[in-house]
Every structure is written in C-alpha cells, then in structure tokens.
C-alpha positions as CSV (number, residue, x, y, z in Angstrom):
1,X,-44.3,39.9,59.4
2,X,-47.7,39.2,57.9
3,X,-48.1,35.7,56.2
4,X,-48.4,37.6,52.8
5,X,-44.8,39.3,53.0
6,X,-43.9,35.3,53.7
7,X,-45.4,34.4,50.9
8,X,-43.8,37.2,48.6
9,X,-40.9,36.1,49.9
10,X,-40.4,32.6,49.7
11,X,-41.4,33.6,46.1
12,X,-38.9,36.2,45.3
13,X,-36.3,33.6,46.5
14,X,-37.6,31.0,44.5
15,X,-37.5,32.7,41.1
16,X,-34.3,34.5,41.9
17,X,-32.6,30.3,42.2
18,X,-35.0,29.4,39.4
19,X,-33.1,32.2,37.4
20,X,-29.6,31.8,38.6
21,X,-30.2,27.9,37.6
22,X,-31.8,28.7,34.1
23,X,-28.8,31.3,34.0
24,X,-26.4,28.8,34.7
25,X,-27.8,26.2,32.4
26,X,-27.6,28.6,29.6
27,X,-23.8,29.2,30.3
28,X,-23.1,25.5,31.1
29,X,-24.9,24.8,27.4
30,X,-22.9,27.8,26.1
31,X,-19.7,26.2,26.7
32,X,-20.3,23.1,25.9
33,X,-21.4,24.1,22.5
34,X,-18.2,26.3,22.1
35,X,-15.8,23.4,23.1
36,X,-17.5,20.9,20.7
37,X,-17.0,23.8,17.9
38,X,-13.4,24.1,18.9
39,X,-12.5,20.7,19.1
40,X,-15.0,18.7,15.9
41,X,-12.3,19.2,13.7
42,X,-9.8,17.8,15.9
43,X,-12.1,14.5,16.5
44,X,-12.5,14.2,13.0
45,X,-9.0,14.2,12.3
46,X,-8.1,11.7,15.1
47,X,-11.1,9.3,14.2
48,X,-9.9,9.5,9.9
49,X,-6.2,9.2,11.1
50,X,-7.0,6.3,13.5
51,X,-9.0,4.5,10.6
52,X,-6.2,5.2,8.4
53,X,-3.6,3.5,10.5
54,X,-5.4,0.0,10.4
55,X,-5.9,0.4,7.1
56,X,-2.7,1.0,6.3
57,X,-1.5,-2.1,9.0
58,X,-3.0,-4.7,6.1
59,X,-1.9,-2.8,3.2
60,X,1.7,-1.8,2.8
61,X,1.9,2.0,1.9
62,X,4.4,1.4,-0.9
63,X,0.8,-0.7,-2.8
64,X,-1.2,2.4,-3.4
65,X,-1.1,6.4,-3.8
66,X,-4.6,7.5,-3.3
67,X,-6.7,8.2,-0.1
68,X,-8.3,4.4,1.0
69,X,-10.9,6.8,3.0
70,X,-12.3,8.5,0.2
71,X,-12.2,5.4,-2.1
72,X,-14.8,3.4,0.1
73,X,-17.5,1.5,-1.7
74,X,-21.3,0.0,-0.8
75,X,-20.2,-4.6,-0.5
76,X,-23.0,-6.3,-2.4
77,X,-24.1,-9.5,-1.6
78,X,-22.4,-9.8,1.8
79,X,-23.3,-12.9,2.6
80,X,-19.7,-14.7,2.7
81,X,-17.9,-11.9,4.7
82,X,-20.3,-13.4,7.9
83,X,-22.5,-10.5,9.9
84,X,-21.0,-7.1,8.6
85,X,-24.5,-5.6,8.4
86,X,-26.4,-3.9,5.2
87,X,-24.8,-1.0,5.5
88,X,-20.8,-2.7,5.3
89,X,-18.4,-0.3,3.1
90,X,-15.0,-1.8,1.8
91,X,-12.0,0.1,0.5
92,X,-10.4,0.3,-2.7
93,X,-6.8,0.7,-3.4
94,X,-5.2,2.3,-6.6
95,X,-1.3,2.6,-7.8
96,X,-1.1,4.9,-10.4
97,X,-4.7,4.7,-11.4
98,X,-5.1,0.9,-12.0
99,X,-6.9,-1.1,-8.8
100,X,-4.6,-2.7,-6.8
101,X,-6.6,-4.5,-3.7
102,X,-9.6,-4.3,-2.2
103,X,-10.1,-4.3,1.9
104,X,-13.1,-6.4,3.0
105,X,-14.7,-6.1,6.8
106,X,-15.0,-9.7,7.8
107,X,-17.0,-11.2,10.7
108,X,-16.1,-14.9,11.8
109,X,-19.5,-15.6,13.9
110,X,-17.9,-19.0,15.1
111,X,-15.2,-17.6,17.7
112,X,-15.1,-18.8,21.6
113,X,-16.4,-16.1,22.3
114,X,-18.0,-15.0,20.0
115,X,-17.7,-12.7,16.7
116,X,-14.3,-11.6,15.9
117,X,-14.3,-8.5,13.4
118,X,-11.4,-9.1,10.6
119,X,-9.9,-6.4,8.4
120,X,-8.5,-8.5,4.9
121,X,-6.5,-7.0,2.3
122,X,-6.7,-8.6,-1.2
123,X,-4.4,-7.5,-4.3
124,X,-5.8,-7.5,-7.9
125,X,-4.1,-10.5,-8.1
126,X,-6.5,-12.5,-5.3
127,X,-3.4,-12.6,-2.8
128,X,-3.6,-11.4,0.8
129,X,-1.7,-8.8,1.6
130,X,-2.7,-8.6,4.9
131,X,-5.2,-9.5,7.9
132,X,-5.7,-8.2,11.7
133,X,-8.2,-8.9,14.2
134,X,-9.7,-5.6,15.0
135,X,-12.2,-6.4,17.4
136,X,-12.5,-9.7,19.5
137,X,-13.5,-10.9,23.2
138,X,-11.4,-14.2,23.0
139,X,-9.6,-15.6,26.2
140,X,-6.2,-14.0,26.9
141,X,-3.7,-16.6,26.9
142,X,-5.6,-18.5,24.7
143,X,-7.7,-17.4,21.4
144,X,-6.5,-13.8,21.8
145,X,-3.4,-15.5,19.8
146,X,-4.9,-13.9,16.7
147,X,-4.2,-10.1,18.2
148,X,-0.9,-8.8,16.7
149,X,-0.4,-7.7,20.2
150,X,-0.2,-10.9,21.3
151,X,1.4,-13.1,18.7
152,X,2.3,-13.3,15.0
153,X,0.3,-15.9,14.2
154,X,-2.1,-14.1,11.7
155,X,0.6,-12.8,9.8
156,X,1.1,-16.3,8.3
157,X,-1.6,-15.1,5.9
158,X,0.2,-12.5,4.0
159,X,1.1,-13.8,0.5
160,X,-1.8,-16.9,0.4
161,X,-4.7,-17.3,-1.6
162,X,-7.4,-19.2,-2.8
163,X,-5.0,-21.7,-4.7
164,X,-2.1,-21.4,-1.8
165,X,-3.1,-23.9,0.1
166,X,-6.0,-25.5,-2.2
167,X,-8.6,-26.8,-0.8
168,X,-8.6,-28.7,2.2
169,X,-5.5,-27.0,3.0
170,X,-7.6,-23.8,4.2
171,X,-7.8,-25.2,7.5
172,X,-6.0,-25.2,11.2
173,X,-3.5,-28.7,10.9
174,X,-5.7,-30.5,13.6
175,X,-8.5,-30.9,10.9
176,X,-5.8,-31.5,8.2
177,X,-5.1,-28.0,7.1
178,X,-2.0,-26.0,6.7
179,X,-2.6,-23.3,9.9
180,X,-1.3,-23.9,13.1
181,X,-3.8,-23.8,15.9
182,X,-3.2,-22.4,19.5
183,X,-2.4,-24.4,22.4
184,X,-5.3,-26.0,24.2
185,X,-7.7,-23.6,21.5
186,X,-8.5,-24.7,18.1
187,X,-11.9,-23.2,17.7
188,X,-10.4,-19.3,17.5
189,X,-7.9,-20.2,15.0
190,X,-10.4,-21.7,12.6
191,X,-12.9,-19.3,12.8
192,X,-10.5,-17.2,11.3
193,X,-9.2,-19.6,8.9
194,X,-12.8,-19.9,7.8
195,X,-13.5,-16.1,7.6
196,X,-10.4,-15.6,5.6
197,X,-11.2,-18.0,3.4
198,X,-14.6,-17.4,2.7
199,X,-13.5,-13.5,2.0
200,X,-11.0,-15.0,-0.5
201,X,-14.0,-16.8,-2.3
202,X,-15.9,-13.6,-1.9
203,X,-13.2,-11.3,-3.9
204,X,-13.1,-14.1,-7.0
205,X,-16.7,-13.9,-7.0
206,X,-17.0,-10.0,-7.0
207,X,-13.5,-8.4,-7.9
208,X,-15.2,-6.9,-11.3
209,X,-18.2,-5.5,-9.3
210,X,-15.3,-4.2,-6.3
211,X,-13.2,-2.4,-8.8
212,X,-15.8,-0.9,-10.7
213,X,-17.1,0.8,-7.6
214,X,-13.8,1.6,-6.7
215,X,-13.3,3.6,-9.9
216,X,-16.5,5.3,-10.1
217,X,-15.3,6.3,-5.9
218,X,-11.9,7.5,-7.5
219,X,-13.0,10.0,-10.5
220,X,-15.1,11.7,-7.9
221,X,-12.7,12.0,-5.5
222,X,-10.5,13.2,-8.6
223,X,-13.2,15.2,-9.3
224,X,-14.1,17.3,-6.0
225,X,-10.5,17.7,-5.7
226,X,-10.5,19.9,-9.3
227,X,-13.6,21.6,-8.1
228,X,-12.0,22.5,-4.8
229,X,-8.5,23.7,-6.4
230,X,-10.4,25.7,-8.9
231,X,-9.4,23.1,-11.7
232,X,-5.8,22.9,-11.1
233,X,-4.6,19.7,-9.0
C-alpha cells in the first residue's frame, strides 16, 4: 500500500465521521427544536398557572373577576417597596369593573440573610388582604418562620393597615410593636414588618396613579378580547 492510498484513506475516513457527526448534529438540533415546539405552550401554561396560584394565595378569589395576569401595570417611583428593580410590574384587581386591590412585589433588604421577596395584597380600601414570602434564604428553624410552610405567623397581617396598629405599633413587640417575633430571631420578623409597612405607605401615596393604570390595563384587555371574538364577548 503506497503512502498516498494511506493518505486517501485516513481522509475518506475522516470526512465520512466528520459527516456522520454534522449528520447527527443536525438531527440532535432537529429534535430538540421539535420538542421545544411541542411542549412551549405547555410551559407557558404551567409558568401563567403557577404565577396565578400565588397570586391568588394573597387575594381571595371571591375579591375580583378579571385575569390579575393581564391586568399588570409599570410601579412608579419604587423606592418604598425596597430593591424590586426598574422594570417591577404590580397587579390590579377589579370586581365588577371598579378596582378592588392592588398586589405590590416587596423586597425587605434587611433579612438575616438577606433579601426576602414579599408578595402584598391591598384592597381599595388600604387594608391587607394578604402577604407571603415568596422567596427567602432565612435559617430553618429560625427566620424561615415567615414561610406559610412553616408557620402562620405572616397571616397575622390580613385585615391591618396603615391606621391598624398606628404608628409605633408597626413593629415586632420586642421594639414595642404589635407583631410577635420568632424565638431566638427578631431581625427576620421586622424586616418584614418594615417591608409591609412601608408598602402600606406606598399604596396611600400612589393608589390614584395604581388604579388608573390598572384601568387603562383592563379596557385593553376588554378590548383584545372583542377583537379576538370578532366583537361578541
């Protein structure tokens, strides 16, 4: 065998695996793309039906009758909700086409261990209707007291309001406040005390602004729903 029939050789080997490889890329690309096509729809469904559920965990069902998810607004000024970013959306609630709460995305910066991401329900009326922890790295057994999984501590806040306590009363009892705090952790509990607070302050200052948005979101929601129905809800 000459060293050029080697050479051809080693060559014809080389593109034939350079071919099968590019062949199998191809296919491997192929079906990737085909299951992401099958399944987007899916995801999208699970991720709106996951972000409905913790919506609906601070606001009783029986308090609105329109989508939350398509009634989501642009926060201005967000300065008292703590660190939610520029880009921080709320979520407007409506019964029978008049506003009926508002849910904020909080941030309490001030946790043990670090930030603690708040959901916080407010009715027309500036009254909680709810609040959850929905994202937190606090220390099990001790600040992770605010997780519903945990305890039922954060559901004290259902029904208060800026006026309910006043005041100094917006605090955890061991700086003279009306909240309990948690054994052997006190700075968990008043983060969120603080957060809470500071988001009621938040809705007096802006409910006008947050409901105005909130209807402009709604009559085009209304609206692409007529468009898509052909005019005919």
């Amino acid at each position: 065998m000459t060293e050029q029939t080697t050479t051809d050789g080693l060559f014809d080997a080389v593109r034939h695996n350079a071919l099968s490889l590019g062949l199998f890329a191809l296919l491997t690309v192929g079906l990737v793309s085909l299951t992401w096509l099958a399944t987007k729809d899916r995801i999208v469904d699970q991720v709106r039906a996951s972000e409905e559920r913790a919506l609906h965990e601070v606001l009783p069902a029986d308090r609105f009758d329109n989508s939350l998810l398509d009634t989501s607004i642009p926060l201005p000024d967000t300065t008292l909700l703590g660190p939610v970013g520029e880009s921080a959306r709320g979520w407007v609630a409506f019964h029978e086409g008049d506003p009926a709460a508002v849910i904020l995305p909080v941030v309490a910066p001030d946790g043990y261990s670090g930030r603690i991401q708040l959901l916080v329900s407010i009715d027309s009326h500036g009254v909680l209707t709810g609040v959850r922890a929905v994202s937190h790295k606090e220390t099990p057994g001790l600040g992770d007291g605010i997780d519903t999984r945990v305890s039922n501590w954060i559901l004290a806040f259902t029904g208060k309001s800026l006026l309910n306590p006043e005041g100094a009363g917006w605090g955890v009892k061991k700086d003279g406040g009306n909240f309990d705090q948690f054994t052997g952790a006190t700075i968990t509990p008043r983060a969120v005390v603080g957060a809470i607070h500071r988001s009621l302050k938040y809705f007096d200052a802006n409910k006008t602004t947050l409901f105005t948005l909130g209807s402009m979101a709604l009559t085009q929601q209304i609206g692409q729903s007529q468009k898509q129905s052909g005019g005919h809800l």
